[in-house]
Structure formats: structure tokens, C-alpha cells
VEXFI-329528 format. One record per residue (C-alpha): x, y, z; residue number from 1; residue in one letter. Coordinates in steps of 0.5 Angstrom, whole numbers, plus 500, padded with zeros to 3 digits. Layout:
BEGIN
x,y,z,k,r
X,Y,Z,NUM,A
...
//
This chain:
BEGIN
x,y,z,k,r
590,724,915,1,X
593,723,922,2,X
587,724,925,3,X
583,719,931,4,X
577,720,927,5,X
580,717,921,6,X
583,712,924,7,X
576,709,928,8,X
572,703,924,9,X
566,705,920,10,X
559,704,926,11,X
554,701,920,12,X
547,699,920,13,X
548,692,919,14,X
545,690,927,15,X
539,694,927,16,X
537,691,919,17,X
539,685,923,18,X
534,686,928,19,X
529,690,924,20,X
528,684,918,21,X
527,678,924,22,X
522,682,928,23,X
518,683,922,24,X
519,676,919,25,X
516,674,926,26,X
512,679,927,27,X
507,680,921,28,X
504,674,920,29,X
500,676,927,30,X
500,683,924,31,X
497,681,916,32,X
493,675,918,33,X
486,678,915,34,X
490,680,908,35,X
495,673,908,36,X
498,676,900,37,X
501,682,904,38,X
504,678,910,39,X
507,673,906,40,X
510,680,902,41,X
512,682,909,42,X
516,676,911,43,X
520,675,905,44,X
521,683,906,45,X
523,681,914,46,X
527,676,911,47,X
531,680,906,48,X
532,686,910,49,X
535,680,915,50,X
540,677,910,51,X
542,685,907,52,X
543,687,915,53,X
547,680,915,54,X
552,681,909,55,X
553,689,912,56,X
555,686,919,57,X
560,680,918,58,X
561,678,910,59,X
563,685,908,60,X
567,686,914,61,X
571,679,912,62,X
571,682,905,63,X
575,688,906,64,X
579,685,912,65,X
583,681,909,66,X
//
């Protein structure tokens, strides 16, 4: 295929996981702080949402770069 449209790197969600896991890591703390169970479930969750938007945007495009 000889098409511009091919040849345009692939637009992938990995910054808006990135800025998704760190608001709720910071966030749900103050949100669940009644319910402490479920705040440290949304923290581990914001942590992990973080680590795979991390691994989309740099380490996958290292991965398939070389």
C-alpha cells in the first residue's frame, strides 16, 4: 500500500492511560477515604492503568523500533 494514510504512525491511547492512572492514584485517596478497602483498590488500579499506558507510549515503541 502506497497510501499516505499507511505510511502515518499508529495514534495510541497510551498518554491519556498515562494521565488517567495518575489522576486516579492521586485522586481516590480523598475520594474513598470513608471506605478505605476501596481507595486502596483505586490506587493500585491508577497505578497499574499508569504502568500499561507507560508500556503503550515508550516501551512497545522502543520494542518495534529497533
Amino acid at each position: 500500500m502506497a497510501h499516505s494514510e499507511h505510511n502515518k504512525p499508529k495514534k495510541s491511547s497510551g498518554f491519556f492511560l498515562i494521565i488517567f492512572g495518575a489522576l486516579l492514584f492521586i485522586i481516590a485517596p480523598t475520594w474513598f477515604s470513608k471506605q478505605p478497602e476501596i481507595g486502596l483498590v483505586a490506587i493500585v488500579l491508577g497505578f497499574v492503568v499508569g504502568g500499561i499506558g507507560f508500556y503503550i507510549r515508550f516501551i512497545r515503541k522502543q520494542k518495534y523500533s529497533s
